[in-house]
C-alpha positions, 0 to 999 in steps of 0.5 A: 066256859064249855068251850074250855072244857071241851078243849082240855078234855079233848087235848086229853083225849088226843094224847093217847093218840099223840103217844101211839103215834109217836111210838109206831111212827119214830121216823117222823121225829128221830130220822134227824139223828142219821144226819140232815141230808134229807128233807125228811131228816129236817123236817124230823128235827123240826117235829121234835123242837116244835113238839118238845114245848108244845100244849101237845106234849103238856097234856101226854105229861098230864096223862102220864101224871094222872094215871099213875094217881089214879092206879096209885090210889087202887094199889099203895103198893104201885105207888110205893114201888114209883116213889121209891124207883124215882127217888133211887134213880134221883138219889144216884144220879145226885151222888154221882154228880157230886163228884163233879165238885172234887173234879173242879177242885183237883182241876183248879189246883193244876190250873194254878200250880202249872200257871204259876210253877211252870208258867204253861199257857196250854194244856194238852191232854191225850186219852187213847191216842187223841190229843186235845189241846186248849189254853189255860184260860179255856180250862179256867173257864170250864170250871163253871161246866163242873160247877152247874152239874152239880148245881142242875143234876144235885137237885133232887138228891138235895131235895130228897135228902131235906138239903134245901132251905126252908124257911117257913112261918106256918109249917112247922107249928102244924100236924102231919095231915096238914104238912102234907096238904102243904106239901101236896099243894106246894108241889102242884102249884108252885114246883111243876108250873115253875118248872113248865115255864123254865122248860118252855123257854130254856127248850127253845133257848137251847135250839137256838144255839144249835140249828139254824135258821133260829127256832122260836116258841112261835113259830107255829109247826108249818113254819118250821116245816118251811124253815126244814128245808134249810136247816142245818147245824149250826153249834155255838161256839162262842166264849166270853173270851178269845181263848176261852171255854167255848161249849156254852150249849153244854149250860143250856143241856144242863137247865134241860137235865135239871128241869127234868129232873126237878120234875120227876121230883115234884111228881115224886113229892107229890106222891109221896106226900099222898102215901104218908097222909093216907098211911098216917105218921107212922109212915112219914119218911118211909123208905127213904134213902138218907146218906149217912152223916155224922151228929153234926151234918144231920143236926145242920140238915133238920135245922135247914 
């Protein structure tokens, strides 16, 4: 048992260090972005994969995580301002990404008036004099990129906005103090664990399509410093169809962007919920920033 302690309060101690590290030394994990003609370069990129789920990485997110607590428990206003910017920043890139449901809208009617008016097999379009030509089933395809952008980068906003689906036995029968605890509890061991676990694997999932030889969570760093000196890239290009949409590494991106982001959300939550049982009910849904919706859709939002 004291061996365990010792190990965790040591990782915490050596984050400080990993993170001053990897600030004044940026080369040893970003000279890959000069391309891979060095062996320096391939080791960098080999730093990063390895680092990007490591126990390392794990306990700099749990620093950040605590100091923010700590000084948000000797300063409300800190806090306050945290909660506010992160939810501004999810609250915007949610509405911005919403709009990826009219693109697929607008982009489904062109597929089925040109395929069944004009009987066109391609479509080729051309921004500032660069032509990009595909056939109509790999436009068909795309469509699920529009759809898992809203799906993956709408999640905070959703949450914010009280969108998701509830259903619950306890929760709505109790006080504001223990809707908070429930809510406290809920994020820390349910959302971030969750979440953590879908970054470890979906992290290596998406390297795997991108380099080669493969990477795997494994793999422990000196054996990917070895497989550094063959590494190149190797981007999959595979579809589910010959002529089909052929960027599915863009899917794995997007689980990437949405466990970030449904990260930061759970911390936000967290906070949140902290601020309004210390503050009270007064303070319940302070400074949110709720879309405007009619009668209608606000009473189907309190309902979900």
């Amino acid at each position: 048992m004291l061996e365990w302690i010792g190990w965790f309060f040591a990782n915490i101690a050596q984050a400080f260090l990993n993170v001053g590290y990897a600030v004044t030394h940026p080369a040893s994990w970003l000279a890959w972005t000069g391309g891979l003609d060095t062996p320096e370069a391939g080791e960098s990129l080999m730093r990063l994969i390895y680092y990007g789920a490591s126990v390392e990485l794990f306990f700099v997110v749990f620093v950040v995580f605590l100091l923010v607590t700590a000084i948000g428990a000797a300063s409300r206003r800190f806090l306050w301002g945290t909660v506010r910017g992160l939810e501004f920043g999810l609250n915007w890139l949610g509405r911005i990404a919403a709009w990826a449901g009219l693109l697929m809208v607008l982009q489904q009617i062109m597929i089925v008036f040109l395929q069944r008016i004009f009987r066109v097999s391609e479509i080729s379009v051309g921004p500032l004099g660069m032509t990009f030509t595909r056939d109509l089933s790999w436009y068909s395809e795309e469509l699920k990129l529009w759809n898992a952008m809203i799906v993956c980068l709408c999640v905070g906003w959703t949450f914010i906005q009280n969108g998701h689906v509830r259903v619950d036995l306890i929760y709505s029968a109790v006080g504001h103090g223990t809707k908070r605890v429930i809510d406290m509890v809920g994020s820390v061991l349910f959302m971030m664990p969750a979440l953590l676990l879908i970054w470890l694997f979906s992290w290596f999932f998406f390297w795997r399509s991108m380099v080669t030889p493969a990477t795997s969570a494994s793999d422990p760093l000196d054996r990917l410093l070895m497989k550094a000196r063959a590494v190149r890239w190797n981007v999959e290009t595979i579809g589910f169809s010959p002529n089909g949409f052929d960027a599915y590494w863009m899917f794995k991106v997007l689980v990437l962007l949405f466990v970030a982001t449904a990260f930061l959300q759970a911390c936000t939550f967290f906070w949140r919920s902290w601020l309004e049982l210390r503050e009270g009910e007064m303070s319940a849904g302070r400074y949110l920033d709720l879309d405007r919706m009619g009668d209608d859709e606000r009473l189907a939002a309190d309902i979900h």
